[in-house]
N, C-alpha and C positions, 0 to 999 in steps of 0.2 A: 690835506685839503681835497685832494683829489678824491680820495677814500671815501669822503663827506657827503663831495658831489657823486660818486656813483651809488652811495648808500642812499641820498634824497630821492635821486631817479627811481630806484629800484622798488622804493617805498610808492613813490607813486602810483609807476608802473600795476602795483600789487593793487595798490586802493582804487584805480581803474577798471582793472578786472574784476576786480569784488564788485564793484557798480555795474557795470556791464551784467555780471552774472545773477545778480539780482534783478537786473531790468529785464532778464529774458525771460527769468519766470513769474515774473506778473505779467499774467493770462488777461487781457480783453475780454467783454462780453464777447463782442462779436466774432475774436477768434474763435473762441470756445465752442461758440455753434459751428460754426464752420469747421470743428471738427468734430461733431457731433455727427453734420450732415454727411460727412465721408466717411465716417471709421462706425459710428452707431451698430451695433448688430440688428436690435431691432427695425430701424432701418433697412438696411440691406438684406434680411429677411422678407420685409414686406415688398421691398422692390423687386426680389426674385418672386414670389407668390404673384404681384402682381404683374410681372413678364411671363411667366407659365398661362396663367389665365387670357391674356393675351395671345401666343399662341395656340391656345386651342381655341377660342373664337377664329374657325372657319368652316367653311363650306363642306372640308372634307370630312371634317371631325362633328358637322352636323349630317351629314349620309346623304351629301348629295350627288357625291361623285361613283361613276361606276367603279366595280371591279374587273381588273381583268388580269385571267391565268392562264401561264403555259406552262406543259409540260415534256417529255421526252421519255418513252420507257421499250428496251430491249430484252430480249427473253429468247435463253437457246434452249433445247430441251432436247433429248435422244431417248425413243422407246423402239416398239415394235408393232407391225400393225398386220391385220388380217384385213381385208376388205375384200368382200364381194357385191360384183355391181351387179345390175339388173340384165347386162346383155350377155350374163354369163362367163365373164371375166374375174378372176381372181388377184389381188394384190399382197400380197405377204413378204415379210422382211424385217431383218430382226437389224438392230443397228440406224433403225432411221430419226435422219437428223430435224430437226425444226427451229427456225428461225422467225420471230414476229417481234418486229418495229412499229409504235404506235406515237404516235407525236399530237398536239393539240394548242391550241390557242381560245379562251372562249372570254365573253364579253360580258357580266352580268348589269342592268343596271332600273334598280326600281324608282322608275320615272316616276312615280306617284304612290306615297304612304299617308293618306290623309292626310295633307300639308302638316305632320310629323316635324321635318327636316325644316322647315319658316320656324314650327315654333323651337327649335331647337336650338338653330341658331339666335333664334330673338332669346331666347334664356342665356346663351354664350355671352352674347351684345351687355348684357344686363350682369352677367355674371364680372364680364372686365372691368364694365362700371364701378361696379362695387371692388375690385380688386383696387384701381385707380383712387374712388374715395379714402380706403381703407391706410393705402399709401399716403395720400397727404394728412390723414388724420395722424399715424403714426409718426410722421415728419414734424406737423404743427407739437402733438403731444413730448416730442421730444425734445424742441427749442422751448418747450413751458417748463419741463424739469431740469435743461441747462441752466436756465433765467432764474427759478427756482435754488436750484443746490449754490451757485454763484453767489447772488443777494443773500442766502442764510451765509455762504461765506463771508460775506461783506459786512454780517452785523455780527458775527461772530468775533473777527477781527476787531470791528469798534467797541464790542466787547471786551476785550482783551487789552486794546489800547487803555479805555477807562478803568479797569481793575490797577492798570501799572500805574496810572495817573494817582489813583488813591492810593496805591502799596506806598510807593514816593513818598506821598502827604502824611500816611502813618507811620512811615520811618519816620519823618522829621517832627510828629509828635513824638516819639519813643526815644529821639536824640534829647528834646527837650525835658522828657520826663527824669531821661535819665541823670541830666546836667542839675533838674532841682535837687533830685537825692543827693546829690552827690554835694551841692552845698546845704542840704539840712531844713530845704522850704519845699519840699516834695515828698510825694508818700511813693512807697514800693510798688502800692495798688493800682496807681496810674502807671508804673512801669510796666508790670503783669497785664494789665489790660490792653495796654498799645500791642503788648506782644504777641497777644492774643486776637485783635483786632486785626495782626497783617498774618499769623497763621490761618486767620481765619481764609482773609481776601487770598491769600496765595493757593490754600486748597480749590476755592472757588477759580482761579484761574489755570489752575491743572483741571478742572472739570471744562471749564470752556475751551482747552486745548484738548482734549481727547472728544469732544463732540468736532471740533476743527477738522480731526485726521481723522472722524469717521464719516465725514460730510466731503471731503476732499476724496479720499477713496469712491463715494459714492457718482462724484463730479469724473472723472477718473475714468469710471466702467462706460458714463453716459459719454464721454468721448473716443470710447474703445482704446482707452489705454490701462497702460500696468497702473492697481489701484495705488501702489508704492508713490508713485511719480508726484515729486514737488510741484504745488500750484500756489501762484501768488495772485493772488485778484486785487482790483480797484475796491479800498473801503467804502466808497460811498453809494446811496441807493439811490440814486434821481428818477426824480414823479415824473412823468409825462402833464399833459397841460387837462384839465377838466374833461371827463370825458363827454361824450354825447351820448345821454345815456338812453335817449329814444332812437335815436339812428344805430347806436349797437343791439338793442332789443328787434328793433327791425329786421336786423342781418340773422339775429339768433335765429328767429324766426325762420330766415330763407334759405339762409348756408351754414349751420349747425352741422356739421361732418357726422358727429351720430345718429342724426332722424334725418339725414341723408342717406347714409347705409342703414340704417331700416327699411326706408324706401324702396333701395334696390332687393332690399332681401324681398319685399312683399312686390316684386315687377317680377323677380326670380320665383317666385310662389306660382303668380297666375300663369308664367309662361311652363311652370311643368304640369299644369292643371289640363292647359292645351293642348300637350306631349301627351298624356295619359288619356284626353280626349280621342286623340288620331288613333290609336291602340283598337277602337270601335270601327273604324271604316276602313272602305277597299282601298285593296295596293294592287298598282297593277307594274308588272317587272318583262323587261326586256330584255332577251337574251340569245346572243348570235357567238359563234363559233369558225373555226377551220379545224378541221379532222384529216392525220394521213392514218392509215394502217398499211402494212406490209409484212406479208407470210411469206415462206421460204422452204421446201418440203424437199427432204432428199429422193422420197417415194410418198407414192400416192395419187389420187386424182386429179389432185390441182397441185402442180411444183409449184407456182408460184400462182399469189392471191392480193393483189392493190387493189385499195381504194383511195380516196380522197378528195372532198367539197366541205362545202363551206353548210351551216346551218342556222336557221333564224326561228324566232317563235317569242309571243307575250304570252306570258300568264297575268289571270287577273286573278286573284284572291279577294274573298269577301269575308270575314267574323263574322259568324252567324252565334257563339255562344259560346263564351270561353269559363263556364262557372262562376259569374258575376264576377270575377276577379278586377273588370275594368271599371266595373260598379263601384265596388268596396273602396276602390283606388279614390276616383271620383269623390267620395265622402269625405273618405280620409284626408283629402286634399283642400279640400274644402273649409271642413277646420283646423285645418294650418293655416292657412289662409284668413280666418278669421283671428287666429289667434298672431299673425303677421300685423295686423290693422292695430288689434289688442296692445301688442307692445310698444309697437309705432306712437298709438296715443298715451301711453304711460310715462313714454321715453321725453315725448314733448310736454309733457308735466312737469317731471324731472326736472328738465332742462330749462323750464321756465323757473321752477321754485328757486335752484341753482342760481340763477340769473339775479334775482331777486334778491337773494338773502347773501351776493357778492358784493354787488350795487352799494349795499345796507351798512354791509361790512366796509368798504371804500368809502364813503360819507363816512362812517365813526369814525374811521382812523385816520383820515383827513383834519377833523375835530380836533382829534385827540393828538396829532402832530401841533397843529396849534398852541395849544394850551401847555406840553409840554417843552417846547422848544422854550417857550418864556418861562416856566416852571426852570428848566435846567440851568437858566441863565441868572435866577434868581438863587437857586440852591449855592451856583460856583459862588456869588458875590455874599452870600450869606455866610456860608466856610470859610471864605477869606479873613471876612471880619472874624467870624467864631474865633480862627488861627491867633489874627490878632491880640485880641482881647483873652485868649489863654495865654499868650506869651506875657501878658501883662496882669495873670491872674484873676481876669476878671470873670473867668465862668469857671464851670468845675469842667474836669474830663467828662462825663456824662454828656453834658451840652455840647461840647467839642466834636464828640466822638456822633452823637444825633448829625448834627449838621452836613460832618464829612462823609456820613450814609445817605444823606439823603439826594445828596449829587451822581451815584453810582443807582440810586432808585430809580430819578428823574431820566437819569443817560437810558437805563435800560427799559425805561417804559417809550421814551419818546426813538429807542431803534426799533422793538417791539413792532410800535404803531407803524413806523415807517416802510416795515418788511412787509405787513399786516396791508396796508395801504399798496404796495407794488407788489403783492401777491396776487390781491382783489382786481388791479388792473389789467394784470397779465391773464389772468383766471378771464375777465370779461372779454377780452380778445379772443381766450380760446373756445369761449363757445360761439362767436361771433365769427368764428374761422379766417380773422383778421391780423392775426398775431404776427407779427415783422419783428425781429431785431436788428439796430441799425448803429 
């Protein structure tokens, strides 16, 4: 007895753990992004780009700040010298020593390059921006392909469910085919045929399981983990409520994250147009110093030779004509420049048609959820009977076998639509750069 009761426990024990370890791996939507948004590579790529770009918008790394260098240099030397002065003195010596210590600090700093360094840094400014768009674009983009590989998991799955639902139902034709032969009021044909009817289904459900584990793998990478790693998702796909498909057109229109960063690329255009501008006018640079020197003569006129002060002085520089170079530039900038505008309005075409023909797509398969959910519902109770009414010989296998396809038809049109429908949702958010998962 006791044996019994530690063998129940145990059993349990076990069947607890198996529940447990299957509930830990069915993955949440919203986990799944939440670990997209930490582990993501591409992610975390753009967030580094866009922290680099960040650091160098500043002042110094626009040329506004001076330079300034010191240095230190010593120098011994031993020759020989002949010298004769003017008052008829002679100097000569072979072995003589020289010592010269030269030290310095100097200051450069050009106060004015054609406001060069304004527009340098406003190209910086502009250039962050866009590092920052670029970022949440890659962020939004990446909880659209969680939400995406997820939901194809979700229907893959109810895929998979309904294939077993009908293997089930063509086994228990194939019990009953086999039960008529076997009393003498059944043909072989209908045995052959059911067998062939769940080779059939079963092949088709090894194809929706290797479309599984390569959509799991894919799910996998976009959370930065090992593509091996078991994921169990929620089967089911839930619609959000009607969308507002003038107030999300609106938003397309304003916060579109692509003709957003187009934007900044043609803000980034004119402000190097400016840069290449300043390149034509005067600079005027400022420049002070401290100077020591010190000589040291074993022999000779002067043993010893210091100085040292301080030094100050502006230059002004003018371009007067550098071989049309800042000309050419000028041009050349110019239609980039147009052709910045050029893509800008192509991109917002795009993104309009996009829009458009997503819209289009969510209306159909809205429709088309309709129609088939009651289709599907009509197919089950139709099979039923067909089952029926074969057990009692009143259709042939043909009729049987029609009806009990046509439930695995209805299933996979009406997930189809469904995924089709919360693709086109998800899709409208993400031009709308409104996209949440919650």
């Amino acid at each position: 007895m006791n044996i019994m009761r530690l063998f129940s426990i145990l059993l349990c024990c076990i069947l607890c753990c198996s529940f447990s370890i299957q509930a830990q791996n069915v993955l949440s939507l919203q986990q799944a992004v939440e670990l997209a948004l930490k582990h993501n590579y591409d992610i975390l790529l753009a967030k580094n780009q866009s922290d680099i770009q960040s650091i160098e918008n500043s002042w110094a790394n626009a040329g506004a700040y001076p330079t300034v260098n010191a240095g230190l240099t010593t120098n011994y030397s031993q020759f020989s010298i002949n010298q004769e002065l003017s008052n008829g003195q002679t100097i000569t010596g072979s072995g003589v020593t020289q010592q010269n210590t030269q030290a310095f600090v100097t200051l450069s700093w050009r106060v004015f390059d054609g406001m060069r360094m304004f527009a340098t840094k406003s190209r910086l400014e502009e250039v962050q921006k866009s590092g920052e768009l670029q970022l949440k674009q890659q962020v939004m983009q990446t909880m659209y392909d969680v939400c995406m590989a997820y939901y194809g998991l979700a229907r893959l799955t109810q895929q998979q469910k309904t294939l077993d639902e009908l293997i089930r139902v063509l086994e228990e034709r194939l019990r009953l085919a086999e039960a008529r032969l076997s009393v003498g009021v059944g043909t072989k044909n209908d045995v052959l045929q059911a067998k062939i009817d769940i080779n059939e289904q079963q092949s088709a459900r090894l194809t929706v399981q290797n479309s599984l584990a390569q959509l799991t793998a894919s799910l996998n990478i976009l959370l930065g983990r090992n593509p091996s790693a078991v994921i169990g998702v929620e089967d089911s796909i839930p619609l959000g409520a009607q969308p507002d498909f003038t107030a999300l057109q609106n938003l397309t229109e304003q916060q579109n994250y692509s003709t957003l960063i187009a934007q900044q690329e043609l803000a980034i255009a004119l402000q190097q147009k400016s840069e290449i501008y300043a390149q034509g006018l005067p600079s005027i640079t400022f420049n002070t110093g401290y100077n020591y020197n010190y000589n040291q003569n074993s022999r000779g006129l002067f043993v010893i030779n210091a100085n040292n002060g301080f030094t100050a002085g502006i230059g002004i520089s003018v371009p007067l004509f550098n071989g049309l170079i800042t000309h050419t530039q000028l041009a050349t900038q110019d239609m980039l420049i147009q052709n910045r505008r050029l893509q800008l309005d192509a991109l917002q075409q795009q993104v309009r048609q996009l829009y458009t023909n997503t819209s289009t797509n969510y209306t159909n398969a809205m429709a088309t959820i309709a129609i088939e959910k009651n289709n599907n519902e009509l197919a089950k109770e139709n099979a039923e009977i067909a089952m029926e009414r074969f057990k009692r010989q009143s259709i042939t296998t043909p009729e049987l076998r029609q009806a009990q396809y046509s439930i695995i038809e209805s299933a996979t049109r009406l997930f189809n639509a469904q995924f089709t429908a919360k693709a086109a949702e998800l899709q409208l958010q993400l031009l709308a750069g409104t996209l949440k998962v919650q």
